[in-house]
N, C-alpha and C positions, 0 to 999 in steps of 0.2 A: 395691261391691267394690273392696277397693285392690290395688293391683298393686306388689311390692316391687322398688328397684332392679332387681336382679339377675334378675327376671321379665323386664320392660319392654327389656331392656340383650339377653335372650337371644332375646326376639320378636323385635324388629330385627335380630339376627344372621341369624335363621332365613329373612327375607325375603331375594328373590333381588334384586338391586339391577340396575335396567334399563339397560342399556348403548344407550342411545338421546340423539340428537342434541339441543340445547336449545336455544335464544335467549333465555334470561335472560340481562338486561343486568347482574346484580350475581353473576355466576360468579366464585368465588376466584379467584386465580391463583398461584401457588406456594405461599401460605399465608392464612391466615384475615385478617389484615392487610392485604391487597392483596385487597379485595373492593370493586369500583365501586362506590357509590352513587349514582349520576347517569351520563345519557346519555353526558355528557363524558368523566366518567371510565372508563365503558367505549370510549370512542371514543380515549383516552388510551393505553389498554391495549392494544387491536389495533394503533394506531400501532404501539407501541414494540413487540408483536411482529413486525410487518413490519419494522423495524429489525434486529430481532434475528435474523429470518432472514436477511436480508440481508448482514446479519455474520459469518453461517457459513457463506454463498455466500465472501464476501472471504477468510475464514479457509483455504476450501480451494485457493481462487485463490494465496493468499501461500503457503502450503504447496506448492504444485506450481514455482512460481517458484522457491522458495528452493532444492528438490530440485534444479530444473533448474543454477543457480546450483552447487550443489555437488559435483553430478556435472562440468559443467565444468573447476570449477576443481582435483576431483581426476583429471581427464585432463590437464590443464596442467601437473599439479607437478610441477616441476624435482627430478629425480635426481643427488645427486653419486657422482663415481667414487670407489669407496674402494680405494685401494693398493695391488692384488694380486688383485684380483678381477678381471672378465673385464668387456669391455666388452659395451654391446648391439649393437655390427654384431659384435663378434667371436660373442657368442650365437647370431645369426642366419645366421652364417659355417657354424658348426657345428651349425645344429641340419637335421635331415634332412628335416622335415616340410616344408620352406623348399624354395618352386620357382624355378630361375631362369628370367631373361626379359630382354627388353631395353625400354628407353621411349625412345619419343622425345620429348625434352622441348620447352617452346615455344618455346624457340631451335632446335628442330632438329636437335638434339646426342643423337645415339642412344647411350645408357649402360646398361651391364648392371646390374640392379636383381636382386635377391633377394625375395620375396612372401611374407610370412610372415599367418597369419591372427590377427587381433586378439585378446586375449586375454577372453572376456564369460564374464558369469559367476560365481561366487565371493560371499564377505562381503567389503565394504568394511569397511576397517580404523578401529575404535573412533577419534573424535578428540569429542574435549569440545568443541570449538568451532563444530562441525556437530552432534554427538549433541544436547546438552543443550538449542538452541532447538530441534532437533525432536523430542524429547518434550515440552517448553513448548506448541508449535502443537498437537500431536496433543491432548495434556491439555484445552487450551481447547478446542478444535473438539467432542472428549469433554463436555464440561460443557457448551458456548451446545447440543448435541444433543439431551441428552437434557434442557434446561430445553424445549427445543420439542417433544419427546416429553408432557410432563408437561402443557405448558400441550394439545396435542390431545388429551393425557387425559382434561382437563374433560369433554369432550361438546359446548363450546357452540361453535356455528355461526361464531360471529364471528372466535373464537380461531383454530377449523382455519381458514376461509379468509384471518385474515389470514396465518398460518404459510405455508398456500401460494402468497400473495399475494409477500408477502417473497422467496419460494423461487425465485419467475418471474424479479421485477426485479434480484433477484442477481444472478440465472443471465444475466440481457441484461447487464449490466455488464460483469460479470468472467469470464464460464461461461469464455472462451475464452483465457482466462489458467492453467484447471484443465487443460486438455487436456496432457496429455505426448506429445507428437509423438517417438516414436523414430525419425522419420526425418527429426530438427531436429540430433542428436546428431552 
């Protein structure tokens, strides 16, 4: 009895595909082209995805650095006076939410101070030269994620633990470069 294409094509549709863990050493990996054939080269392929998680550990590291970097430097930038406008002690002269007090500073020198509370909160203002690398980081970080999503989709044993392999020695490297300390600011 022969069985036509499109028979054979709708059997294996119908069959329910086991979502169970494997250790075959010649599992694809992103596509049919990238299939081990040898110990090595499956030993090749775990490497390089211990690498490659590794590099999404860095990724989030370089991304929390570069945040921190630019929240700095947009607390730093210099303001000029324009012409006819009002100064910032004259704002804070005037504005009523503003309590007075006195300090005494490290010389000693007790001075009347006005205590205004910091302004937090809000959108930071569009600038191309902060925006555009950090949708670049986020985009890659996007991409090396969901390649290590794909490669633990295999199933095979080797791939998820080296992914999680990768995920540890990252995190020892750099984990503590990811951390944003709001009370570093």
């Amino acid at each position: 009895m022969s069985h036509s294409h499109s028979d054979s094509s709708s059997d294996s549709m119908s069959m329910p595909m086991a979502m169970v863990f494997t250790n075959t050493h010649t599992s694809p990996l992103f596509s049919n082209s990238w299939k081990p054939s040898s110990e090595g080269d499956y030993a090749g392929t775990c490497i390089f995805l211990v690498l490659l998680a590794m590099i999404l550990r860095l990724l989030f590291a370089a991304k929390a650095v570069c945040e921190q970097r630019w929240a700095s430097a947009a607390r730093k930038r210099r303001y000029v006076r324009i012409k006819g406008r009002e100064t910032e002690a004259g704002r804070i002269d005037s504005d009523p939410d503003a309590k007075t007090g006195s300090l005494v500073t490290a010389q000693g020198i007790e001075e009347n101070v006005k205590v205004v509370q910091a302004r937090t909160g809000g959108v930071v203002p569009f600038r191309l030269s902060i925006d555009i690398p950090r949708a670049i980081l986020t985009t890659i970080i996007t991409g090396v994620s969901y390649l290590l999503m794909l490669a633990v989709m295999t199933m095979n044993v080797g791939y998820f633990l080296s992914v999680l392999a990768g995920t540890f020695v990252g995190e020892l490297l750099v984990g503590r470069y990811a951390q944003i300390d709001e009370h570093l600011h």
